[in-house]
C-alpha positions, 0 to 999 in steps of 0.5 A: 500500500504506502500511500499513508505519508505524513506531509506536514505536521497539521497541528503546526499548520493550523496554528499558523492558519489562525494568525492569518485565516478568518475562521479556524482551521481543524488539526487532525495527527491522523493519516488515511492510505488512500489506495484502500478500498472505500469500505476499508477507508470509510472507518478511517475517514469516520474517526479522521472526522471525529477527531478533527471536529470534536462536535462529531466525536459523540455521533454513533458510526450509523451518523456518517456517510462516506462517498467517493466523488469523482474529478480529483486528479491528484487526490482522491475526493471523499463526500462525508455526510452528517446526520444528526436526527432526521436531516443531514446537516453538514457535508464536508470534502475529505480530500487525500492527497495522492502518494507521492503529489507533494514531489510534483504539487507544492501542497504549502503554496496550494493552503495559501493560495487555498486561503486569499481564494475562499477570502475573494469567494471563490471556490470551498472553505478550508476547514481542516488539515491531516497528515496526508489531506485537508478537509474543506466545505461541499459545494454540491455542483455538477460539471458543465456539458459541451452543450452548457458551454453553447450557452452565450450566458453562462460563457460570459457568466463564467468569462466575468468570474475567471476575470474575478479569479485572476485578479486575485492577489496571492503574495509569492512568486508569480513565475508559473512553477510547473517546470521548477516543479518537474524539474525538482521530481525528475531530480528526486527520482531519476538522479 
């Protein structure tokens, strides 16, 4: 298996976040294998929530629901379902990130462009962190079709806000990374 890695020491980070992030982050020690299979995982992902949001930690197992949700390219995406009495009442996303994606994915850069784009309102809440992912806020949405993108509203709609998200400021460097970042895999691996 050997995708359960430590990236970062998650209560360190979250009480970093506290000086410069508008709500508090969670911390969690705990780490996820993310090649097990989902039944496998979904007891993991369960006390993972537990222990990060310690409201949860009295809810019985039968109070979540762990789905996989598709679309990550780098990490695996988990939709978890709390239900208290007869509702649901919160979602959150579990992502994990993938063995071995902070050689290639800078994941300290990725939380502090994570925390100017939800100030701006874009994109989901950062909630939480862990050994090997972040927790933040569902947004239930679905993926634009060829015939969505037809649409000469929803284009302009969407050109408006790319022009919105592009004007955020995020401090650092603006010199794209992606060839540093390769570079910096290739050397770790193949030199």
């Amino acid at each position: 298996m050997g995708g359960k890695v430590k990236i970062w020491n998650p209560v360190e980070i979250a009480v970093q976040a506290k000086n410069d992030y508008a709500s508090q982050i969670f911390p969690s020690l705990l780490s996820i294998d993310p090649s097990l299979s989902l039944p496998q995982m979904t007891p993991l992902v369960i006390n993972l929530c537990k222990d990060m949001f310690k409201t949860w930690s009295s809810l019985g197992d039968s109070c979540f629901k762990v789905e996989k949700i598709s679309g990550g390219i780098t990490n695996l995406l988990l939709k978890v379902s709390v239900k208290q009495g007869d509702s649901i009442d919160d979602i959150i996303t579990v992502r994990l990130y993938g063995p071995n994606t902070e050689h290639i994915i800078d994941r300290f850069r990725e939380l502090q462009a994570i925390k100017y784009i939800t100030a701006a309102g874009f994109g989901a809440e950062w909630l939480g962190i862990f050994g090997n992912g972040i927790v933040q806020s569902f947004i239930n949405a679905h993926t634009l079709a060829p015939s969505d993108m037809r649409e000469p509203k929803l284009v302009a709609k969407i050109a408006k806000q790319l022009q919105k998200f592009h004007g955020v400021e995020i401090p650092g460097s603006k010199e794209p990374q992606l060839w540093n970042d390769i570079w910096k895999f290739l050397r770790k691996h193949l030199f």
